[in-house]
C-alpha positions in Angstrom: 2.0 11.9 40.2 5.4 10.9 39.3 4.7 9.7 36.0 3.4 13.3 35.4 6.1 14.9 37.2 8.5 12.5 34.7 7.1 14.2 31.8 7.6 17.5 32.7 10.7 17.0 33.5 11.1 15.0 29.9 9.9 17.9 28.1 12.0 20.3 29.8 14.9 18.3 28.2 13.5 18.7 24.6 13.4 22.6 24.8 16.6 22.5 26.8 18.2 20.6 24.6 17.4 22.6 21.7 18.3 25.6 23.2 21.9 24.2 23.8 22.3 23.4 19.9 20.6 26.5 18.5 24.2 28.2 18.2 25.2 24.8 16.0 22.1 25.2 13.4 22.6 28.7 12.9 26.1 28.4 12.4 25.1 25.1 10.0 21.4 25.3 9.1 20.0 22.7 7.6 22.3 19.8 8.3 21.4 16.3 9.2 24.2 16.4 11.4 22.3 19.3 13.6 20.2 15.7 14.6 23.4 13.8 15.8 24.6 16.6 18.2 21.1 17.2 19.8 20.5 13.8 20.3 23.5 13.3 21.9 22.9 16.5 24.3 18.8 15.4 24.6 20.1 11.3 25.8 22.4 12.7 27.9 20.2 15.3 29.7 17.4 12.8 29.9 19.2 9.6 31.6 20.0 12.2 34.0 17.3 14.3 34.4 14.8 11.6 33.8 15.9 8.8 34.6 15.3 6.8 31.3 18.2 4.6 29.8 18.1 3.7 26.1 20.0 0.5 25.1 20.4 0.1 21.6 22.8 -2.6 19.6 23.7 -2.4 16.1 24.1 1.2 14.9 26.8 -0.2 12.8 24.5 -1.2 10.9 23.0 2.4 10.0 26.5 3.8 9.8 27.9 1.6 7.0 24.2 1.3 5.1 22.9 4.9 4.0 20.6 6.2 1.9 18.1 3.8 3.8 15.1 3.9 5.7 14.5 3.0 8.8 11.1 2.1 10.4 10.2 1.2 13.8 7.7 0.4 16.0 6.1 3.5 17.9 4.8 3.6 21.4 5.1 7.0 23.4 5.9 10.2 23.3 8.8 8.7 25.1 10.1 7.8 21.7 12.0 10.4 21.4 14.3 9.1 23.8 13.9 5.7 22.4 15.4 6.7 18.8 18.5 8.9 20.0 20.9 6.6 19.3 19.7 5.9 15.7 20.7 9.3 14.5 24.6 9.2 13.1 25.3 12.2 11.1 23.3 11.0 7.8 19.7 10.0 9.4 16.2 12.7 9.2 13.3 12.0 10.3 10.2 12.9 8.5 7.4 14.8 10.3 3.7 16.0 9.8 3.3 19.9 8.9 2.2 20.6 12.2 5.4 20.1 13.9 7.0 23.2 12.4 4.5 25.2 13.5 5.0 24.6 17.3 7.0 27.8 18.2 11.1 27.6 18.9 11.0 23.9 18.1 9.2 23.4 14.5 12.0 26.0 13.4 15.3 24.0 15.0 13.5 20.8 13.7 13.9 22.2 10.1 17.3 23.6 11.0 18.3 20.0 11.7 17.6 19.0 8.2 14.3 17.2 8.8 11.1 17.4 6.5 7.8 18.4 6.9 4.6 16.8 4.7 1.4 18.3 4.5 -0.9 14.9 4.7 -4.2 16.9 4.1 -2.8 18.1 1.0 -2.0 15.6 -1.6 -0.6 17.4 -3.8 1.7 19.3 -1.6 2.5 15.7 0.3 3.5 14.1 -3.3 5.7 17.4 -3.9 7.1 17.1 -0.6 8.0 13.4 -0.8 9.6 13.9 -4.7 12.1 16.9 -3.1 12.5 14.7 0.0 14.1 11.4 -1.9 15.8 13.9 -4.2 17.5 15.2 -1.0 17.8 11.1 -0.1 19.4 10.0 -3.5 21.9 13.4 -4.1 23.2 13.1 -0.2 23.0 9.7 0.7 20.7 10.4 3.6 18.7 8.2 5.6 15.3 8.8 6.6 13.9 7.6 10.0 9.8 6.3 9.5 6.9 5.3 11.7 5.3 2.9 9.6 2.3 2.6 12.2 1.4 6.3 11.5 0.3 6.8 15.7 1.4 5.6 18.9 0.7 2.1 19.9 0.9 0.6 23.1 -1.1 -2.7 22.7 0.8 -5.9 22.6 0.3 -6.1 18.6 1.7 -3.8 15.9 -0.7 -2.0 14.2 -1.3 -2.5 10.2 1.8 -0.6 8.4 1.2 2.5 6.0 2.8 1.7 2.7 4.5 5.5 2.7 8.1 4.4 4.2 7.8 1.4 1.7 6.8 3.7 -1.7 9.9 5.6 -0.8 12.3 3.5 -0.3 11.1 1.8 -4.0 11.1 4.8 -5.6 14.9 5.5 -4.2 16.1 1.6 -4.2 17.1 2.3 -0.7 17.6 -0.6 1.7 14.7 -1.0 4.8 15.9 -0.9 7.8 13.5 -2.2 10.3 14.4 -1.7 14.5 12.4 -3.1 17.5 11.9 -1.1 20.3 11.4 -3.2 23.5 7.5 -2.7 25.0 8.5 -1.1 28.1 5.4 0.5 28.3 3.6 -3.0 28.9 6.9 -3.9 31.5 8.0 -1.2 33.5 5.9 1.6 36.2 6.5 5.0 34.8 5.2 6.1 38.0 7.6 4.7 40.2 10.4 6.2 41.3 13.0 3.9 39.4 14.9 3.7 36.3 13.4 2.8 33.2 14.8 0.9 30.6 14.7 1.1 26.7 15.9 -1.9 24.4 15.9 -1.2 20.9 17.9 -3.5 18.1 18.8 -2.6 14.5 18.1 -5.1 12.3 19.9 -6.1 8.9 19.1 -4.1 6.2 16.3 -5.3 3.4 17.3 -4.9 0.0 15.2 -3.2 -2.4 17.1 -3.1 -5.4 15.4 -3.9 -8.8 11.3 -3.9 -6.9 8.7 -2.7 -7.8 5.5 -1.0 -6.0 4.2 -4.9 -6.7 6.5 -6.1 -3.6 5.5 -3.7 -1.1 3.6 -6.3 0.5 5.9 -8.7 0.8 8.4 -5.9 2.2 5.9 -5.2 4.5 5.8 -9.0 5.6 9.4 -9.2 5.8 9.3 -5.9 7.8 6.8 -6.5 10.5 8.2 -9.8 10.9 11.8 -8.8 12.0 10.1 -6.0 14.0 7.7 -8.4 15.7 10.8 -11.0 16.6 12.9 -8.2 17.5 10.4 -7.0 19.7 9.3 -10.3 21.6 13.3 -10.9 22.0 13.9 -7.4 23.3 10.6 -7.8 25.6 12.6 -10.7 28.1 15.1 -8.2 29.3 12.3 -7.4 31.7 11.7 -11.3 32.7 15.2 -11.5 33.5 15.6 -8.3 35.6 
């Protein structure tokens, strides 16, 4: 029940949020930094409304290394949440078609700069993904990528779709990964009591003069530091 009464409440805070920051992205549609300020309003709103605290360590990281990407592991809809603190100024994220088409939000997710990819279309996706690392290479952007594809919460990362790692080849961007502490495995989200996020930026991964043929051994590198990250991130719980 209180799990459930949680995620209301969670929700709330999206639409809420994006109601407070609609003024900001019609005043200055279409910029990344429409992301920043609703992040900062949605954390905010949600460690006190909801009771969830994100803890995350090396933003510096994303602030002095852009265009990037950045890919994570995925978990919950919580996730939301769990990524507010990666977005400085420069960062979108890139989302399926459907998203724009939820009423109210899909049109202030567009407003905050982010892009939308038609999967079931390929030739509209390729299009799509050619204006997107334009937009990446002419503004320095950073783009924010679920390399699982869908929520996982099982102890083991699920294979990683080679999308995040085409593009940031194709725009000799540096990877990014973070690891987002399991706190689905760790902590009751239906008990009445805080819950705690850990996430940690790792260094970046250079990309510069690859090729499509390292993709796998990106990926390696990749799910490695996520994995280690992960496990680290995991004994905050032990400890508490």
């Amino acid at each position: 029940m209180i799990s459930t009464i949680r995620y209301i409440l969670y929700t709330i805070c999206i639409f809420l949020s994006l109601i407070i920051i609609t003024p900001i992205c019609l005043i200055r549609p279409l910029s990344p930094k429409n992301n920043t300020v609703y992040f900062v309003v949605f954390r905010w709103l949600v460690e006190v409304i909801v009771g969830i605290k994100v803890h995350t360590t090396g933003q510096e990281i994303i602030k002095q290394t852009h265009p990037s990407v950045l890919i994570g592991n995925h978990q919950h809809n919580y996730d939301v949440a769990t990524i507010s603190q990666l977005f400085i100024n420069h960062v979108i994220v890139l989302g399926k078609f459907e998203l724009g088409l939820i009423p109210y939000f899909g049109q202030i997710y567009v407003l905050c700069g982010n892009t939308l990819i038609k999967r079931g279309n390929r030739k509209k996706a390729m299009q799509s993904m050619e204006n997107l690392e334009n937009k990446i290479m002419t503004k320095s952007l950073s783009i924010l990528v679920f390399p699982e594809g869908h929520r996982n919460q099982s102890e083991e990362l699920l294979p990683f779709k080679k999308g995040a790692f085409h593009t940031a080849i194709r725009t000799q961007s540096p990877l990014i990964p973070f690891s987002v502490s399991q706190f689905i495995r760790f902590q009751d989200l239906n008990k009445f009591k805080r819950i705690h996020i850990y996430v940690k930026i790792h260094p970046p991964i250079p990309t510069k003069g690859l090729t499509k043929k390292d993709i796998p051994e990106l990926i390696l590198k990749s799910r490695k530091a996520i994995k280690e990250g992960i496990k680290e991130l995991n004994q905050n719980y032990s400890s508490k």
